[in-house]
C-alpha positions in Angstrom: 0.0 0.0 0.0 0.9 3.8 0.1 -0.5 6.7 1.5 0.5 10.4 1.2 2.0 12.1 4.5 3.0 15.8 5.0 6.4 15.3 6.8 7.1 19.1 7.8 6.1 22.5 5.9 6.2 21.8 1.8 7.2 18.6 2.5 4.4 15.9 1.4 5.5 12.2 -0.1 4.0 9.0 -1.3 4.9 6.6 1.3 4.5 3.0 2.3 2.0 1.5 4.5 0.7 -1.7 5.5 -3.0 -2.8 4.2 -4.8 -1.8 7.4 -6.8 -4.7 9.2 -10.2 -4.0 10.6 -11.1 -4.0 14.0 -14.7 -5.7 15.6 -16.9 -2.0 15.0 -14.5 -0.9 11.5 -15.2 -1.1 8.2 -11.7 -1.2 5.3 -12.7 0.9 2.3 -11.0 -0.1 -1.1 -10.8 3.9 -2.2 -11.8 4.5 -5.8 -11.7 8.2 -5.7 -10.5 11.0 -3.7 -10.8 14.6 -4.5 -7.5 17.4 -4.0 -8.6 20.0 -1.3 -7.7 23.7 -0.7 -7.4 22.3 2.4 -5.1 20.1 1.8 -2.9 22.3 -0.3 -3.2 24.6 3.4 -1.7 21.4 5.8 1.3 21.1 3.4 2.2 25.0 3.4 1.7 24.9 7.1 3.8 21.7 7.8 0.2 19.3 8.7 -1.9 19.5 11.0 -1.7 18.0 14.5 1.2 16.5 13.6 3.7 15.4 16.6 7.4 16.2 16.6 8.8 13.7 14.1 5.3 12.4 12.8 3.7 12.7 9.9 -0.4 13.9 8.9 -1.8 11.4 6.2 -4.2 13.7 4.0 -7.1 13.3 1.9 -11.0 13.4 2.3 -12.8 13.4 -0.2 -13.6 9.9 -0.2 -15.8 7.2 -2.3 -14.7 3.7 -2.7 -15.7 -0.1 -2.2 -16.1 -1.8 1.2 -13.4 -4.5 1.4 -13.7 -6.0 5.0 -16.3 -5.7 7.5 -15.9 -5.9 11.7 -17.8 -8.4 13.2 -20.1 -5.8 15.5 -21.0 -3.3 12.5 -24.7 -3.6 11.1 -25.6 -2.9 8.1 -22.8 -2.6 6.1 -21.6 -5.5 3.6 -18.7 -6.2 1.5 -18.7 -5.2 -1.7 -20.8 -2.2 -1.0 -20.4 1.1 -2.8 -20.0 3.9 -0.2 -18.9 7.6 0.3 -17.1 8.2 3.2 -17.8 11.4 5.5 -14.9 11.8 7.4 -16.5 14.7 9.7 -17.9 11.8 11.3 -15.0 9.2 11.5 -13.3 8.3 14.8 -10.3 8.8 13.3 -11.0 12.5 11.2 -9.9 11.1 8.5 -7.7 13.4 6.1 -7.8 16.3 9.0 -5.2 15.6 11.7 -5.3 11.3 12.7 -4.1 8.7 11.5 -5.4 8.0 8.7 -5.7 9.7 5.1 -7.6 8.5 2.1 -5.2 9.2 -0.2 -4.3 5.7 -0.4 -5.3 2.3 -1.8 -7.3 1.3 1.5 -8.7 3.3 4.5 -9.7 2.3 7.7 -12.8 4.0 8.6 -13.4 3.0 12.7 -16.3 3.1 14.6 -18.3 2.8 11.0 -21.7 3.6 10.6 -24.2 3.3 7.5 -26.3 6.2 7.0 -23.7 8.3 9.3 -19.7 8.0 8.4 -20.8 6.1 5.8 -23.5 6.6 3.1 -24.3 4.3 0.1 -23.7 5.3 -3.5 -26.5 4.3 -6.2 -25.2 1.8 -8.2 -25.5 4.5 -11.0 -23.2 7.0 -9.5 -19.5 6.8 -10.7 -17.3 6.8 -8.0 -15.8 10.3 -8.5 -18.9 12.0 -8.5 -19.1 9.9 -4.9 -16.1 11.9 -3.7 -17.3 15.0 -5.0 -20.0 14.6 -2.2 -17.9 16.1 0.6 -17.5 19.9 -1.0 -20.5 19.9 -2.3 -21.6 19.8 0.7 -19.5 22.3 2.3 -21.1 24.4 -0.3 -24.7 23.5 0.2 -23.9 24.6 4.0 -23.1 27.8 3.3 -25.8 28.2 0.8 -28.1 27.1 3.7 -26.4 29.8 6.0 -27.3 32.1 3.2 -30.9 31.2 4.3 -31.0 31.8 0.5 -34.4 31.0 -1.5 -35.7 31.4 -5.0 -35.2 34.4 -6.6 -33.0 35.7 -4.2 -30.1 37.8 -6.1 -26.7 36.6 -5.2 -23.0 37.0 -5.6 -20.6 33.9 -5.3 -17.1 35.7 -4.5 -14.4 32.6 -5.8 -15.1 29.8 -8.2 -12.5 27.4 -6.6 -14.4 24.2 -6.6 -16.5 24.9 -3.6 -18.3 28.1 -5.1 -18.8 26.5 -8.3 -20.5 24.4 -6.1 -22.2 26.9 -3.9 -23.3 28.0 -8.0 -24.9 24.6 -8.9 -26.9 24.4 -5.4 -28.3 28.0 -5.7 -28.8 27.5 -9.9 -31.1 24.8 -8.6 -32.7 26.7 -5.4 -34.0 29.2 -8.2 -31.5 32.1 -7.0 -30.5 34.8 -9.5 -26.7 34.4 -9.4 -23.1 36.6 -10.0 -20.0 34.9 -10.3 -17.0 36.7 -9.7 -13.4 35.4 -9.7 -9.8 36.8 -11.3 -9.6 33.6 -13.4 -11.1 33.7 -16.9 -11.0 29.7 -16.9 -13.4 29.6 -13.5 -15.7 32.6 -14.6 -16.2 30.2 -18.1 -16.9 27.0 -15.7 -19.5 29.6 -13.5 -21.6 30.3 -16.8 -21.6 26.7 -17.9 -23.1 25.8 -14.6 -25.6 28.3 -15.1 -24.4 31.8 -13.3 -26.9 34.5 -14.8 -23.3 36.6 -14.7 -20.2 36.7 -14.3 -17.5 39.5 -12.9 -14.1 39.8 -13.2 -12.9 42.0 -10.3 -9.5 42.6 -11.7 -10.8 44.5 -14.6 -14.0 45.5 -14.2 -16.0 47.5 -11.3 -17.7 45.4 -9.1 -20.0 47.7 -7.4 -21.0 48.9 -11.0 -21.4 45.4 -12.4 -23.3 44.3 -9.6 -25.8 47.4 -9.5 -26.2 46.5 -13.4 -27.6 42.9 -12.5 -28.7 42.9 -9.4 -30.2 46.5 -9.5 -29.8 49.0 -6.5 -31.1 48.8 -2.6 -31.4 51.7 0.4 -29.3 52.0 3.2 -31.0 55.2 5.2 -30.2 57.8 2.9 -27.3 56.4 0.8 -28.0 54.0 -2.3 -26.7 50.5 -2.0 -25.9 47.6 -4.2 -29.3 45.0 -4.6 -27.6 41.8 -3.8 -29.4 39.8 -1.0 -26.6 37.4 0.3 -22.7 37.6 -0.8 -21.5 34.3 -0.1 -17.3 34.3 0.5 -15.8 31.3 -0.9 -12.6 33.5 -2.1 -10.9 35.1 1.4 -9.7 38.1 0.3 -8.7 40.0 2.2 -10.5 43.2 1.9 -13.8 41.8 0.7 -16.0 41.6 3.8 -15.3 45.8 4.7 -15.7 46.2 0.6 -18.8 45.1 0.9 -20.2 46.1 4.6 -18.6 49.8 3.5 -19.6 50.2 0.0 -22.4 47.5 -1.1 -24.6 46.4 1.5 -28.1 46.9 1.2 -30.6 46.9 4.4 -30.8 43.7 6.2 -28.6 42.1 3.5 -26.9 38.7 4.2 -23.3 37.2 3.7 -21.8 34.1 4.4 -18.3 33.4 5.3 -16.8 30.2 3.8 -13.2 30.5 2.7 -10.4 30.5 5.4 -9.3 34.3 6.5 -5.9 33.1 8.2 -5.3 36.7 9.8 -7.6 39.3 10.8 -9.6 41.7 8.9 -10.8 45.7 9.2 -14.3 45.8 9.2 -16.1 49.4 9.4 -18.4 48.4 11.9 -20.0 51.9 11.6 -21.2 51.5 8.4 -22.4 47.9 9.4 -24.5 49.5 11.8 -26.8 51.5 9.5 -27.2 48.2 7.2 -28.5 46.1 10.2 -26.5 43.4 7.8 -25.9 39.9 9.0 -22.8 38.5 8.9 -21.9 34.2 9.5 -19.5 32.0 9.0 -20.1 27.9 7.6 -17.7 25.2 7.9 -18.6 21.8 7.2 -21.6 19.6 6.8 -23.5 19.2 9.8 -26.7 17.9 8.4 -25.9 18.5 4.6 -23.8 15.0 3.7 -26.9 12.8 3.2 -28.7 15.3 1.2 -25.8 15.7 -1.1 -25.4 12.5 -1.9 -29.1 11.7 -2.2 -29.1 14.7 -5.3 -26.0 12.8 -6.7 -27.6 10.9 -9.5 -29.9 14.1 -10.4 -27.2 16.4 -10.9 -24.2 14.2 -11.8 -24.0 15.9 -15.0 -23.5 19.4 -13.7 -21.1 18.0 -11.5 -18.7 15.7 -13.7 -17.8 19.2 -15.1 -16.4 20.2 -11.9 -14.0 18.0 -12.2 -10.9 19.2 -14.8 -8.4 16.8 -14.1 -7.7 12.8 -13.2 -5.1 11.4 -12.2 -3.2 8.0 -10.3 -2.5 7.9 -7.2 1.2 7.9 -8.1 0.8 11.0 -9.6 -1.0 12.7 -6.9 1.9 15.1 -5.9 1.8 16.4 -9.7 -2.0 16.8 -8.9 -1.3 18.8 -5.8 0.7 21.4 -8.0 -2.3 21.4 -10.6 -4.7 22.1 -7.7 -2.6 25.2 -6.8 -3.1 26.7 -10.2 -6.5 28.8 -11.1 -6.3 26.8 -14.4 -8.0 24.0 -12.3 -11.1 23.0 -10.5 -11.6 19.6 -8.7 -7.9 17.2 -8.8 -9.3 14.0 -8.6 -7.5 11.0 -7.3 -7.8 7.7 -8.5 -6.1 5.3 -6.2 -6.7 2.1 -7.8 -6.0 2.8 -11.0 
Protein backbone atom coordinates (compact mmCIF):
# COMPACT_ATOMS: atom_id res chain seq x y z
CA UNK A 1 0.00 0.00 0.00
CA UNK A 2 0.90 3.84 0.11
CA UNK A 3 -0.55 6.73 1.48
CA UNK A 4 0.48 10.39 1.17
CA UNK A 5 1.99 12.15 4.54
CA UNK A 6 2.96 15.83 5.04
CA UNK A 7 6.45 15.30 6.78
CA UNK A 8 7.14 19.08 7.83
CA UNK A 9 6.15 22.46 5.92
CA UNK A 10 6.19 21.82 1.79
CA UNK A 11 7.18 18.55 2.46
CA UNK A 12 4.41 15.94 1.36
CA UNK A 13 5.45 12.21 -0.11
CA UNK A 14 3.96 9.01 -1.34
CA UNK A 15 4.87 6.56 1.31
CA UNK A 16 4.51 3.04 2.29
CA UNK A 17 2.02 1.52 4.54
CA UNK A 18 0.71 -1.74 5.49
CA UNK A 19 -2.97 -2.78 4.21
CA UNK A 20 -4.82 -1.84 7.43
CA UNK A 21 -6.81 -4.67 9.21
CA UNK A 22 -10.23 -3.98 10.62
CA UNK A 23 -11.14 -4.00 13.95
CA UNK A 24 -14.71 -5.74 15.61
CA UNK A 25 -16.87 -1.99 14.95
CA UNK A 26 -14.50 -0.90 11.52
CA UNK A 27 -15.16 -1.10 8.19
CA UNK A 28 -11.70 -1.19 5.33
CA UNK A 29 -12.66 0.89 2.32
CA UNK A 30 -11.00 -0.10 -1.08
CA UNK A 31 -10.78 3.87 -2.24
CA UNK A 32 -11.84 4.49 -5.77
CA UNK A 33 -11.75 8.24 -5.68
CA UNK A 34 -10.50 10.99 -3.67
CA UNK A 35 -10.79 14.60 -4.52
CA UNK A 36 -7.53 17.39 -4.00
CA UNK A 37 -8.60 20.03 -1.29
CA UNK A 38 -7.73 23.70 -0.73
CA UNK A 39 -7.44 22.32 2.38
CA UNK A 40 -5.12 20.08 1.79
CA UNK A 41 -2.94 22.26 -0.27
CA UNK A 42 -3.20 24.56 3.44
CA UNK A 43 -1.66 21.35 5.81
CA UNK A 44 1.34 21.06 3.40
CA UNK A 45 2.16 25.02 3.37
CA UNK A 46 1.67 24.94 7.15
CA UNK A 47 3.78 21.75 7.79
CA UNK A 48 0.18 19.35 8.69
CA UNK A 49 -1.89 19.52 11.03
CA UNK A 50 -1.69 18.04 14.55
CA UNK A 51 1.22 16.51 13.61
CA UNK A 52 3.72 15.43 16.62
CA UNK A 53 7.36 16.18 16.58
CA UNK A 54 8.80 13.69 14.06
CA UNK A 55 5.33 12.40 12.79
CA UNK A 56 3.66 12.69 9.94
CA UNK A 57 -0.38 13.93 8.89
CA UNK A 58 -1.78 11.41 6.23
CA UNK A 59 -4.17 13.72 4.00
CA UNK A 60 -7.08 13.28 1.95
CA UNK A 61 -10.96 13.44 2.29
CA UNK A 62 -12.84 13.36 -0.18
CA UNK A 63 -13.64 9.94 -0.24
CA UNK A 64 -15.83 7.16 -2.26
CA UNK A 65 -14.74 3.74 -2.70
CA UNK A 66 -15.71 -0.06 -2.21
CA UNK A 67 -16.06 -1.84 1.21
CA UNK A 68 -13.35 -4.50 1.42
CA UNK A 69 -13.71 -5.96 5.00
CA UNK A 70 -16.33 -5.72 7.49
CA UNK A 71 -15.89 -5.93 11.68
CA UNK A 72 -17.81 -8.37 13.20
CA UNK A 73 -20.11 -5.78 15.54
CA UNK A 74 -20.96 -3.34 12.48
CA UNK A 75 -24.69 -3.63 11.14
CA UNK A 76 -25.58 -2.88 8.07
CA UNK A 77 -22.82 -2.55 6.08
CA UNK A 78 -21.62 -5.48 3.64
CA UNK A 79 -18.68 -6.17 1.55
CA UNK A 80 -18.69 -5.21 -1.72
CA UNK A 81 -20.83 -2.20 -1.01
CA UNK A 82 -20.37 1.06 -2.79
CA UNK A 83 -20.04 3.86 -0.24
CA UNK A 84 -18.94 7.59 0.34
CA UNK A 85 -17.09 8.21 3.24
CA UNK A 86 -17.85 11.42 5.48
CA UNK A 87 -14.87 11.78 7.38
CA UNK A 88 -16.46 14.70 9.69
CA UNK A 89 -17.95 11.81 11.31
CA UNK A 90 -15.02 9.24 11.51
CA UNK A 91 -13.27 8.27 14.79
CA UNK A 92 -10.26 8.81 13.30
CA UNK A 93 -11.02 12.45 11.22
CA UNK A 94 -9.93 11.07 8.46
CA UNK A 95 -7.66 13.40 6.08
CA UNK A 96 -7.83 16.30 9.01
CA UNK A 97 -5.21 15.64 11.72
CA UNK A 98 -5.31 11.28 12.69
CA UNK A 99 -4.09 8.73 11.46
CA UNK A 100 -5.45 7.99 8.65
CA UNK A 101 -5.72 9.74 5.13
CA UNK A 102 -7.59 8.49 2.05
CA UNK A 103 -5.18 9.16 -0.24
CA UNK A 104 -4.34 5.68 -0.43
CA UNK A 105 -5.28 2.27 -1.76
CA UNK A 106 -7.30 1.27 1.48
CA UNK A 107 -8.68 3.25 4.52
CA UNK A 108 -9.72 2.30 7.72
CA UNK A 109 -12.76 4.02 8.57
CA UNK A 110 -13.38 3.04 12.68
CA UNK A 111 -16.34 3.13 14.56
CA UNK A 112 -18.26 2.80 10.97
CA UNK A 113 -21.71 3.62 10.62
CA UNK A 114 -24.20 3.25 7.53
CA UNK A 115 -26.31 6.16 6.96
CA UNK A 116 -23.71 8.30 9.30
CA UNK A 117 -19.68 7.98 8.36
CA UNK A 118 -20.76 6.11 5.78
CA UNK A 119 -23.48 6.61 3.13
CA UNK A 120 -24.34 4.34 0.14
CA UNK A 121 -23.69 5.31 -3.47
CA UNK A 122 -26.49 4.31 -6.17
CA UNK A 123 -25.17 1.85 -8.23
CA UNK A 124 -25.48 4.53 -10.97
CA UNK A 125 -23.22 6.99 -9.52
CA UNK A 126 -19.54 6.84 -10.74
CA UNK A 127 -17.27 6.78 -7.95
CA UNK A 128 -15.84 10.30 -8.53
CA UNK A 129 -18.93 11.96 -8.50
CA UNK A 130 -19.09 9.93 -4.91
CA UNK A 131 -16.11 11.91 -3.72
CA UNK A 132 -17.28 14.96 -4.97
CA UNK A 133 -19.96 14.62 -2.24
CA UNK A 134 -17.85 16.12 0.56
CA UNK A 135 -17.49 19.89 -1.01
CA UNK A 136 -20.48 19.90 -2.25
CA UNK A 137 -21.55 19.81 0.67
CA UNK A 138 -19.54 22.33 2.28
CA UNK A 139 -21.07 24.45 -0.30
CA UNK A 140 -24.68 23.47 0.25
CA UNK A 141 -23.95 24.56 4.01
CA UNK A 142 -23.09 27.79 3.30
CA UNK A 143 -25.84 28.22 0.79
CA UNK A 144 -28.08 27.05 3.66
CA UNK A 145 -26.37 29.83 5.99
CA UNK A 146 -27.28 32.15 3.20
CA UNK A 147 -30.93 31.19 4.33
CA UNK A 148 -31.02 31.82 0.49
CA UNK A 149 -34.35 30.98 -1.46
CA UNK A 150 -35.66 31.39 -5.00
CA UNK A 151 -35.22 34.41 -6.60
CA UNK A 152 -32.98 35.70 -4.24
CA UNK A 153 -30.07 37.84 -6.07
CA UNK A 154 -26.74 36.62 -5.24
CA UNK A 155 -23.04 36.98 -5.56
CA UNK A 156 -20.63 33.93 -5.28
CA UNK A 157 -17.13 35.67 -4.53
CA UNK A 158 -14.38 32.63 -5.81
CA UNK A 159 -15.13 29.81 -8.21
CA UNK A 160 -12.50 27.35 -6.60
CA UNK A 161 -14.39 24.16 -6.59
CA UNK A 162 -16.52 24.92 -3.62
CA UNK A 163 -18.27 28.11 -5.14
CA UNK A 164 -18.76 26.52 -8.28
CA UNK A 165 -20.54 24.39 -6.14
CA UNK A 166 -22.25 26.91 -3.92
CA UNK A 167 -23.27 27.95 -7.98
CA UNK A 168 -24.91 24.61 -8.87
CA UNK A 169 -26.86 24.38 -5.40
CA UNK A 170 -28.35 28.04 -5.67
CA UNK A 171 -28.76 27.47 -9.91
CA UNK A 172 -31.05 24.78 -8.62
CA UNK A 173 -32.69 26.74 -5.40
CA UNK A 174 -33.99 29.19 -8.19
CA UNK A 175 -31.46 32.07 -7.03
CA UNK A 176 -30.49 34.82 -9.52
CA UNK A 177 -26.69 34.38 -9.41
CA UNK A 178 -23.11 36.57 -9.96
CA UNK A 179 -19.98 34.91 -10.26
CA UNK A 180 -17.04 36.65 -9.67
CA UNK A 181 -13.39 35.44 -9.74
CA UNK A 182 -9.76 36.79 -11.29
CA UNK A 183 -9.55 33.56 -13.41
CA UNK A 184 -11.08 33.75 -16.87
CA UNK A 185 -10.99 29.75 -16.91
CA UNK A 186 -13.38 29.59 -13.47
CA UNK A 187 -15.74 32.60 -14.61
CA UNK A 188 -16.22 30.23 -18.08
CA UNK A 189 -16.88 27.04 -15.71
CA UNK A 190 -19.49 29.64 -13.48
CA UNK A 191 -21.57 30.33 -16.79
CA UNK A 192 -21.58 26.66 -17.86
CA UNK A 193 -23.11 25.84 -14.55
CA UNK A 194 -25.62 28.27 -15.06
CA UNK A 195 -24.45 31.82 -13.28
CA UNK A 196 -26.92 34.52 -14.79
CA UNK A 197 -23.27 36.63 -14.66
CA UNK A 198 -20.25 36.67 -14.33
CA UNK A 199 -17.52 39.54 -12.93
CA UNK A 200 -14.10 39.85 -13.18
CA UNK A 201 -12.91 41.99 -10.30
CA UNK A 202 -9.45 42.59 -11.73
CA UNK A 203 -10.78 44.51 -14.59
CA UNK A 204 -13.98 45.49 -14.17
CA UNK A 205 -16.01 47.54 -11.32
CA UNK A 206 -17.70 45.35 -9.05
CA UNK A 207 -19.97 47.72 -7.44
CA UNK A 208 -21.04 48.93 -10.97
CA UNK A 209 -21.40 45.45 -12.44
CA UNK A 210 -23.28 44.35 -9.56
CA UNK A 211 -25.81 47.37 -9.50
CA UNK A 212 -26.16 46.45 -13.40
CA UNK A 213 -27.57 42.94 -12.51
CA UNK A 214 -28.73 42.88 -9.44
CA UNK A 215 -30.15 46.54 -9.46
CA UNK A 216 -29.84 49.04 -6.54
CA UNK A 217 -31.07 48.84 -2.60
CA UNK A 218 -31.38 51.65 0.36
CA UNK A 219 -29.32 52.04 3.21
CA UNK A 220 -30.95 55.19 5.18
CA UNK A 221 -30.22 57.78 2.92
CA UNK A 222 -27.27 56.39 0.83
CA UNK A 223 -28.01 53.99 -2.28
CA UNK A 224 -26.71 50.52 -2.05
CA UNK A 225 -25.89 47.60 -4.18
CA UNK A 226 -29.31 45.04 -4.63
CA UNK A 227 -27.63 41.77 -3.84
CA UNK A 228 -29.41 39.75 -1.00
CA UNK A 229 -26.60 37.45 0.25
CA UNK A 230 -22.74 37.63 -0.82
CA UNK A 231 -21.48 34.31 -0.11
CA UNK A 232 -17.26 34.31 0.51
CA UNK A 233 -15.79 31.28 -0.93
CA UNK A 234 -12.64 33.48 -2.10
CA UNK A 235 -10.91 35.05 1.37
CA UNK A 236 -9.70 38.10 0.26
CA UNK A 237 -8.67 40.00 2.23
CA UNK A 238 -10.49 43.16 1.90
CA UNK A 239 -13.77 41.78 0.70
CA UNK A 240 -16.01 41.60 3.80
CA UNK A 241 -15.29 45.82 4.66
CA UNK A 242 -15.71 46.18 0.65
CA UNK A 243 -18.79 45.13 0.87
CA UNK A 244 -20.16 46.05 4.64
CA UNK A 245 -18.61 49.78 3.46
CA UNK A 246 -19.64 50.20 -0.01
CA UNK A 247 -22.37 47.52 -1.10
CA UNK A 248 -24.63 46.43 1.45
CA UNK A 249 -28.06 46.91 1.17
CA UNK A 250 -30.62 46.95 4.41
CA UNK A 251 -30.83 43.70 6.17
CA UNK A 252 -28.65 42.12 3.45
CA UNK A 253 -26.91 38.67 4.16
CA UNK A 254 -23.34 37.15 3.74
CA UNK A 255 -21.78 34.12 4.43
CA UNK A 256 -18.27 33.43 5.29
CA UNK A 257 -16.76 30.22 3.80
CA UNK A 258 -13.23 30.49 2.74
CA UNK A 259 -10.45 30.53 5.39
CA UNK A 260 -9.32 34.25 6.46
CA UNK A 261 -5.85 33.11 8.23
CA UNK A 262 -5.33 36.67 9.80
CA UNK A 263 -7.55 39.29 10.81
CA UNK A 264 -9.59 41.73 8.88
CA UNK A 265 -10.85 45.74 9.22
CA UNK A 266 -14.34 45.76 9.21
CA UNK A 267 -16.13 49.40 9.36
CA UNK A 268 -18.40 48.44 11.91
CA UNK A 269 -20.02 51.94 11.62
CA UNK A 270 -21.20 51.50 8.36
CA UNK A 271 -22.40 47.87 9.37
CA UNK A 272 -24.51 49.49 11.81
CA UNK A 273 -26.79 51.52 9.52
CA UNK A 274 -27.23 48.18 7.25
CA UNK A 275 -28.46 46.05 10.20
CA UNK A 276 -26.54 43.40 7.78
CA UNK A 277 -25.93 39.89 9.02
CA UNK A 278 -22.78 38.51 8.88
CA UNK A 279 -21.89 34.19 9.46
CA UNK A 280 -19.46 31.98 9.03
CA UNK A 281 -20.06 27.91 7.57
CA UNK A 282 -17.71 25.19 7.90
CA UNK A 283 -18.62 21.76 7.15
CA UNK A 284 -21.62 19.58 6.80
CA UNK A 285 -23.48 19.22 9.79
CA UNK A 286 -26.65 17.88 8.44
CA UNK A 287 -25.85 18.46 4.60
CA UNK A 288 -23.84 14.99 3.71
CA UNK A 289 -26.86 12.78 3.20
CA UNK A 290 -28.67 15.32 1.20
CA UNK A 291 -25.80 15.71 -1.09
CA UNK A 292 -25.45 12.52 -1.93
CA UNK A 293 -29.07 11.70 -2.18
CA UNK A 294 -29.06 14.71 -5.35
CA UNK A 295 -26.00 12.84 -6.70
CA UNK A 296 -27.63 10.95 -9.50
CA UNK A 297 -29.89 14.15 -10.44
CA UNK A 298 -27.17 16.36 -10.86
CA UNK A 299 -24.23 14.25 -11.83
CA UNK A 300 -23.96 15.90 -15.01
CA UNK A 301 -23.53 19.37 -13.72
CA UNK A 302 -21.11 18.02 -11.50
CA UNK A 303 -18.71 15.65 -13.68
CA UNK A 304 -17.83 19.18 -15.06
CA UNK A 305 -16.42 20.23 -11.93
CA UNK A 306 -13.95 17.96 -12.22
CA UNK A 307 -10.88 19.20 -14.82
CA UNK A 308 -8.42 16.75 -14.12
CA UNK A 309 -7.66 12.83 -13.22
CA UNK A 310 -5.06 11.41 -12.17
CA UNK A 311 -3.24 8.01 -10.26
CA UNK A 312 -2.46 7.88 -7.18
CA UNK A 313 1.21 7.90 -8.09
CA UNK A 314 0.76 11.00 -9.63
CA UNK A 315 -1.02 12.70 -6.95
CA UNK A 316 1.91 15.11 -5.88
CA UNK A 317 1.78 16.42 -9.66
CA UNK A 318 -1.97 16.82 -8.95
CA UNK A 319 -1.30 18.82 -5.76
CA UNK A 320 0.73 21.38 -8.00
CA UNK A 321 -2.29 21.42 -10.59
CA UNK A 322 -4.68 22.15 -7.66
CA UNK A 323 -2.65 25.23 -6.80
CA UNK A 324 -3.12 26.65 -10.20
CA UNK A 325 -6.51 28.79 -11.11
CA UNK A 326 -6.27 26.85 -14.43
CA UNK A 327 -8.01 23.99 -12.30
CA UNK A 328 -11.06 23.05 -10.52
CA UNK A 329 -11.60 19.64 -8.70
CA UNK A 330 -7.91 17.20 -8.81
CA UNK A 331 -9.31 14.00 -8.55
CA UNK A 332 -7.54 11.02 -7.35
CA UNK A 333 -7.81 7.72 -8.46
CA UNK A 334 -6.14 5.25 -6.24
CA UNK A 335 -6.68 2.10 -7.77
CA UNK A 336 -5.96 2.82 -10.99
Amino acid sequence: MRILNIHEVNDVRLDPKDAPVAGDKDVVIKVKACGICGSDLSYIKYGGIMRKPGGVTPIGHEAAGEVLSVGKDVEGITVGQRVAINPMNTSTNIGSGGPEGAFTEQVLVGDARLGDNLIPLADDVPYEIGAMTEPLAVALHGVNRGQVKAGDKVAVFGCGPIGLGMIIWLVDRGANVVALDLAPERLERAKALGAHHVINPGTEDVRAKLIEYHGTGRVLNRDAVGTDVYLDAAGAPTLLNDIVSNMAKFQSRMVITAAHMKPVEINLGKMLTTEMTITTAVGYPDEFAEVVANLGRLQDKIATLISHRLPLGEVIEGLKIAATPQSAKVMIECDA
